[in-house]
C-alpha positions as CSV (number, residue, x, y, z in Angstrom):
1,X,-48.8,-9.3,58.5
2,X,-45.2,-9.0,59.6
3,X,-46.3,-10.7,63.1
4,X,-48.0,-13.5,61.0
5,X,-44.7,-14.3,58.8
6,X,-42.6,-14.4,62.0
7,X,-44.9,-16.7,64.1
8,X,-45.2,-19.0,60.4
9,X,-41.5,-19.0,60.3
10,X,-41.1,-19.9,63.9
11,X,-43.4,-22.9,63.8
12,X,-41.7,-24.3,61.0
13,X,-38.5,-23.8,62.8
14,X,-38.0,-25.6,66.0
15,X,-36.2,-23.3,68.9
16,X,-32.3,-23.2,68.9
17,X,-30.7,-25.7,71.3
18,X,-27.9,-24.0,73.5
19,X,-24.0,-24.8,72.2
20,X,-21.6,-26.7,74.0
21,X,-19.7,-24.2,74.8
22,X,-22.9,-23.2,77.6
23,X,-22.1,-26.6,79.2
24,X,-18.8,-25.3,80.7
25,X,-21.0,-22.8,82.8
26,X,-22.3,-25.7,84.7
27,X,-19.8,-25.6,87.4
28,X,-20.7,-22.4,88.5
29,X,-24.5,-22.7,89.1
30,X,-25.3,-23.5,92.8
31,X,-24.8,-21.5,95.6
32,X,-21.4,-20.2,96.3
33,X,-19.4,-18.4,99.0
34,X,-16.7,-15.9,98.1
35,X,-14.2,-14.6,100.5
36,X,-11.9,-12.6,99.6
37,X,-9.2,-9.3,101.0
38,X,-9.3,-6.8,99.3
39,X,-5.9,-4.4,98.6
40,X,-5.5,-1.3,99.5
41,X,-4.9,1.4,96.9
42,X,-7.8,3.1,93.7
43,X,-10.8,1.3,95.5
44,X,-10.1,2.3,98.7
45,X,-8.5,1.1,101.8
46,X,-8.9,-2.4,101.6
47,X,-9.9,-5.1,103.8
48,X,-12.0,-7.9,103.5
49,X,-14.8,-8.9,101.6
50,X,-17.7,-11.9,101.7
51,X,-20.2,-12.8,98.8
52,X,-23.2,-15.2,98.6
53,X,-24.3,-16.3,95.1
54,X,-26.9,-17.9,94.4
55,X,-26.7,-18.7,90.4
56,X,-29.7,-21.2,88.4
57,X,-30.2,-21.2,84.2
58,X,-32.7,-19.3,83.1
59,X,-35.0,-21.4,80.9
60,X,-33.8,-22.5,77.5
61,X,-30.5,-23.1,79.3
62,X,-28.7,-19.9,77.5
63,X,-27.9,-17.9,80.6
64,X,-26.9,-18.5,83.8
65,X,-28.5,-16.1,86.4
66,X,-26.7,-14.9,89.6
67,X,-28.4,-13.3,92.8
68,X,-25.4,-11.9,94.9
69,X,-25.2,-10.7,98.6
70,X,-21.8,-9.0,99.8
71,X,-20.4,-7.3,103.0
72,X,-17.1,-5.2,102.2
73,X,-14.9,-2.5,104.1
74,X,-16.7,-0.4,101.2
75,X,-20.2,-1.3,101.8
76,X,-22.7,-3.9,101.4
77,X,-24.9,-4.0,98.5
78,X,-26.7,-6.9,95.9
79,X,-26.1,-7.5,92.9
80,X,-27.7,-9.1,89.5
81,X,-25.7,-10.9,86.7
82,X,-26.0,-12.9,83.8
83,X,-23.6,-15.5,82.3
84,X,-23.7,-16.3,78.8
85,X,-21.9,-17.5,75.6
86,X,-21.5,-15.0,72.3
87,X,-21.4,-17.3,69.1
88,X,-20.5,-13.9,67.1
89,X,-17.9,-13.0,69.1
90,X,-16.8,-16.2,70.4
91,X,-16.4,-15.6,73.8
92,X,-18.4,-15.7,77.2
93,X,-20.2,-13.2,78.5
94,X,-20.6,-11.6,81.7
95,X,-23.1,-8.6,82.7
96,X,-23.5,-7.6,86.5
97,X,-25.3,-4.5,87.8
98,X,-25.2,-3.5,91.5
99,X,-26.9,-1.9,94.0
100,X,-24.2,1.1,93.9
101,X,-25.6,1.8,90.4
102,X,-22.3,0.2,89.1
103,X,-22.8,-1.9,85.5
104,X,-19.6,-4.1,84.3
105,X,-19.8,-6.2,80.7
106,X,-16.7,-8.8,80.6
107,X,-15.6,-11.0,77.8
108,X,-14.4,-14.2,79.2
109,X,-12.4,-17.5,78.1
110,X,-11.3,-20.5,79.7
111,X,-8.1,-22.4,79.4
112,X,-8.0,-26.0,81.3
113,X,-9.1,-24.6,84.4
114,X,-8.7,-21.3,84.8
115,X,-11.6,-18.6,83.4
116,X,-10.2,-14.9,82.2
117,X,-12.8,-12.2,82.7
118,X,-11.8,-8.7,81.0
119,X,-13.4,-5.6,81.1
120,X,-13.5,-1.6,80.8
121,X,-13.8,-0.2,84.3
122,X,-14.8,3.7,84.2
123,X,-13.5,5.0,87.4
124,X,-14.1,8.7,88.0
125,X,-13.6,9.6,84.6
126,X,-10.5,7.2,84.1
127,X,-10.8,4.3,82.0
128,X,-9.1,1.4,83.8
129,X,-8.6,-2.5,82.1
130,X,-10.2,-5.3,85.1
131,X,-9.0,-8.5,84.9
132,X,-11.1,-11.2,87.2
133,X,-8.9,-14.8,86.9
134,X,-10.6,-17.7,88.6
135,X,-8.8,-20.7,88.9
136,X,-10.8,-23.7,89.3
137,X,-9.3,-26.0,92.3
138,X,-12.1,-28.7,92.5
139,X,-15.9,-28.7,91.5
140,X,-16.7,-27.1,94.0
141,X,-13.6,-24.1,94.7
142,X,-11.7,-21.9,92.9
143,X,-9.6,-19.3,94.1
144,X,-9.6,-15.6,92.2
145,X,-7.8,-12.6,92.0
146,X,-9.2,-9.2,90.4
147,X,-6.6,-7.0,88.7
148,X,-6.8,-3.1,87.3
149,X,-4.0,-2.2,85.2
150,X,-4.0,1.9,83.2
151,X,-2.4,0.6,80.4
152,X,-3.5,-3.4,79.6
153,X,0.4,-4.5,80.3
154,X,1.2,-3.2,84.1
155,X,-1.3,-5.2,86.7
156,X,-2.0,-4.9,89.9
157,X,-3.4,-7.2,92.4
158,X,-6.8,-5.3,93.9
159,X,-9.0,-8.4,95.6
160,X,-7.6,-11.9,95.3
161,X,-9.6,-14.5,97.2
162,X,-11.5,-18.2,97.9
163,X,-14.9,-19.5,96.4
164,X,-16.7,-22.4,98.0
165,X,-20.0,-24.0,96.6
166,X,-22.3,-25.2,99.4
């Protein structure tokens, strides 16, 4: 009976619309190219790095869904993430797992033009802060930087880079 109460209450109430706060997504669906150098230092000896990204909304238009290709001095791998918006905790949402087995979850804002991306990285028992800036240069580039810092205060620089959307 539970199952005929929920589908009763569904009919009667049509399906949530995404918020406008989804729209701002937009820019990055499309297929991008990310070059970038990475530093070297805690993820290893640097050198460069190239992504293909391929991201479309999923139906109903909540999430954006990203298909990733990259060659790096630390291996080549794919990788699967998902863009969203969290009404409840009012900030964007970012969820990637890779082929190294590697899983990040980011809270992100945007300010003008430039998107924030913060996260917990767990490295070898360490917890480190991540901080992934993109700032958007035209609809169609944006240059980022990725920074670790131990302590949320002290940054450092580890992959900065370019973004071009074919």
């Amino acid at each position: 009976t539970a199952v005929l109460m929920s589908t009763a209450v569904s009919a009667q109430t049509p399906p949530p619309k995404p918020g406008p706060e989804l729209k701002k997504l937009d820019i990055f669906a499309g297929t991008w190219t990310l070059d970038g150098t990475m530093k070297p230092g805690m993820m290893g000896p640097g050198g460069s790095m190239t992504e293909s990204e391929k991201c479309e909304w999923m139906e109903g238009g909540f999430y954006l869904v990203c298909h990733s290709n990259y060659k790096s001095s630390m291996g080549n791998g794919v990788g699967l993430s998902v863009l969203g918006y969290s009404a409840d905790d009012k900030a964007y949402t970012y969820r990637e797992f890779n082929s190294f087995g590697e899983f990040d979850d980011s809270r992100g804002t945007v300010d003008g033009d430039t998107w924030t991306w913060t996260s917990d990285e767990k490295m070898e028992g360490t917890t480190m802060k991540g901080r992934f800036t993109m700032k958007i240069t035209s609809p169609t580039s944006y240059n980022f930087t990725f920074d670790m810092s131990q302590d949320g205060t002290k940054w450092s620089t580890v992959m900065d880079g370019k973004a071009s959307k074919k």
